[in-house]
N, C-alpha and C positions, 0 to 999 in steps of 0.2 A: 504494500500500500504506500504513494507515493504520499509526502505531505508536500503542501504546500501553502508559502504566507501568502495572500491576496492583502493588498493595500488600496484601498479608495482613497484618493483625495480628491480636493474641492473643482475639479473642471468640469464641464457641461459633459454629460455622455453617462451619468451613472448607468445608463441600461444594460452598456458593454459587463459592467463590474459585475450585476447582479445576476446578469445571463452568464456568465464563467462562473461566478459560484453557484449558481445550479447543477452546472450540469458536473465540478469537478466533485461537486456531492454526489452527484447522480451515479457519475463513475467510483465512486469508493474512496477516493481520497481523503484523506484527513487534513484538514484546512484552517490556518492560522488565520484571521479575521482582524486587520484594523480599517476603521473610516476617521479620518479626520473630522474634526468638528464641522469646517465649509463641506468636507464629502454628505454629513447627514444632512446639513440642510438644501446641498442641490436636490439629493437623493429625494427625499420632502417637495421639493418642487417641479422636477420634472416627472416625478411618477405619481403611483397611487397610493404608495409606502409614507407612514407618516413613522417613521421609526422612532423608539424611545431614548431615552440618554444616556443612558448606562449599557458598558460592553454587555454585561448578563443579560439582561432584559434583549438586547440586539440577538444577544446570541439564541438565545431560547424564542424570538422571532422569527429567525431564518433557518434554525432546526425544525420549527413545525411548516413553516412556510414550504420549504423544499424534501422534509421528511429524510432529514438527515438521523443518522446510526446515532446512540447514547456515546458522548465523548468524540463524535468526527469532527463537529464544528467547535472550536474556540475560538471567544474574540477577546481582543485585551484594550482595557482602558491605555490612554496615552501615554499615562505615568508609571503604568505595570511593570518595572523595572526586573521583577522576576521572571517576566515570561520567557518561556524557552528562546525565545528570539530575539533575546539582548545578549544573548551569547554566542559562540564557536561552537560551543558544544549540545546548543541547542536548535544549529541553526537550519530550516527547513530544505528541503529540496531542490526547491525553485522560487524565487518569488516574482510575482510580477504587481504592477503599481499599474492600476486600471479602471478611472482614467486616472491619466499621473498629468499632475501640472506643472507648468513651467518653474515652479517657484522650487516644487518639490526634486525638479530635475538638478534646481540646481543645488538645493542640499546635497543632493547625491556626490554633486560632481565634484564638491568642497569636503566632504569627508566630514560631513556638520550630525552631530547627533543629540541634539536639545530634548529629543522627545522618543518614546519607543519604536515611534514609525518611523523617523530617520535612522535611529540605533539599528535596525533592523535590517535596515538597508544597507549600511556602513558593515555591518558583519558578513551581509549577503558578497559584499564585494571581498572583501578581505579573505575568506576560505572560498572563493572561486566559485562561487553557486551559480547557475544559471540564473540571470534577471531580466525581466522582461519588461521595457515602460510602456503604454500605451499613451503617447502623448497627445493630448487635446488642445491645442491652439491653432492658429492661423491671424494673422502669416508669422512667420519666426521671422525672430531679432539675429542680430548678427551672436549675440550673445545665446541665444538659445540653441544656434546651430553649432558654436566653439563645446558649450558642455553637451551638444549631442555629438562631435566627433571625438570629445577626450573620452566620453563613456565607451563611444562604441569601439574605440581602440582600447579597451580592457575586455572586449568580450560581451558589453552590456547589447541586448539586443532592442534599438530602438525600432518600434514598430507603431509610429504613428495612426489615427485612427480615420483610414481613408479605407471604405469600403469597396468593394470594387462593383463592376455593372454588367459583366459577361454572362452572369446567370438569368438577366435581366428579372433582378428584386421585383416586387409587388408591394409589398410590403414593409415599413420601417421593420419588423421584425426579422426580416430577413438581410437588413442591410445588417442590422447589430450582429447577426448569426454570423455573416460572412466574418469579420474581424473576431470574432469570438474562436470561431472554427480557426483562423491562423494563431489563436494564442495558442491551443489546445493541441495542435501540427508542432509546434516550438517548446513546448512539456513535453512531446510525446505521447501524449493522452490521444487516446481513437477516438474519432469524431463519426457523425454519420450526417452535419449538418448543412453541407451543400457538396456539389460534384466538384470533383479537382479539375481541372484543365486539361479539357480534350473528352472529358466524360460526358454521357448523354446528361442531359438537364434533367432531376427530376419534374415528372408532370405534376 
């Protein structure tokens, strides 16, 4: 069972986040859980989700919401300074920051750990874990594109959130699906939710 931290912060797109942790429930994984304070209240306004305030309360939301296994989902408060993922030795499998915003990128890229969610990230780098941003802006700054290529010269794999149009979508839910379905191609995680390139469309 792989684990993995998912990190929400505050950029437009919560959909992608909560559609990746569906389904890396769905698939078995056991799944490290932070949102940023700006992540719960985009979260709050772009969808239906009015989420509570406290990690427990979130967590025990999105266990029954998604019918997650007893113990698959943990979320930790910002200050949780014990959770497995303020350390090497506790540090998950992959994590990805989804949507990650520009601000967040650039904690990453300064080595900045004021809070568990940057900690987290800062550890992710340091024992070579796979990490994954989905960044949410437009158009980048000259600054934004300098800490997207120091990242991605460590191995960080920046994958913007530009959906693509060859399956020709119907639906926002399947524009979210198509970027979800690349996170889940870069875990490793099997997907079944659109045709790869050169495959019949499903009908």
């Amino acid at each position: 069972m792989k684990t993995i931290t998912l990190i929400m912060t505050g950029a437009s797109g919560t959909q992608y986040g909560l559609r990746l942790l569906e389904l890396l429930l769905q698939a078995g994984c056991r799944v490290y859980l932070l949102l940023s304070r700006p992540a719960q209240l985009v979260v709050n306004m772009e969808t239906e989700h009015q989420l509570p305030g406290r990690a427990s309360e979130i967590q025990a939301y999105f266990s029954q919401l998604y019918g997650a296994q007893p113990g698959q989902l943990q979320a930790f408060e910002r200050e949780q300074w014990i959770a497995p993922i303020a350390s090497g030795s506790g540090v998950a499998d992959a994590t990805v920051v989804c949507p990650c915003t520009t601000g967040t990128l650039s904690a990453i890229a300064c080595g900045s750990s004021r809070n568990l969610l940057e900690r987290a990230l800062d550890v992710c780098l340091k024992e070579r874990k796979k990490l994954i941003l989905v960044v949410r802006e437009t158009p980048f700054s000259e600054i934004h594109l300098e800490n997207m290529l120091k990242l991605a010269r460590m191995g960080v794999i920046i994958m913007p959130a530009n959906p693509g149009f060859y399956n020709r979508p119907t639906s926002v839910q399947e524009l979210v699906d198509f970027m979800v379905a690349r996170v889940l191609d870069h875990l490793d995680i099997p997907q079944t939710l659109m045709p790869r390139w050169g495959e019949t469309p499903r009908e």
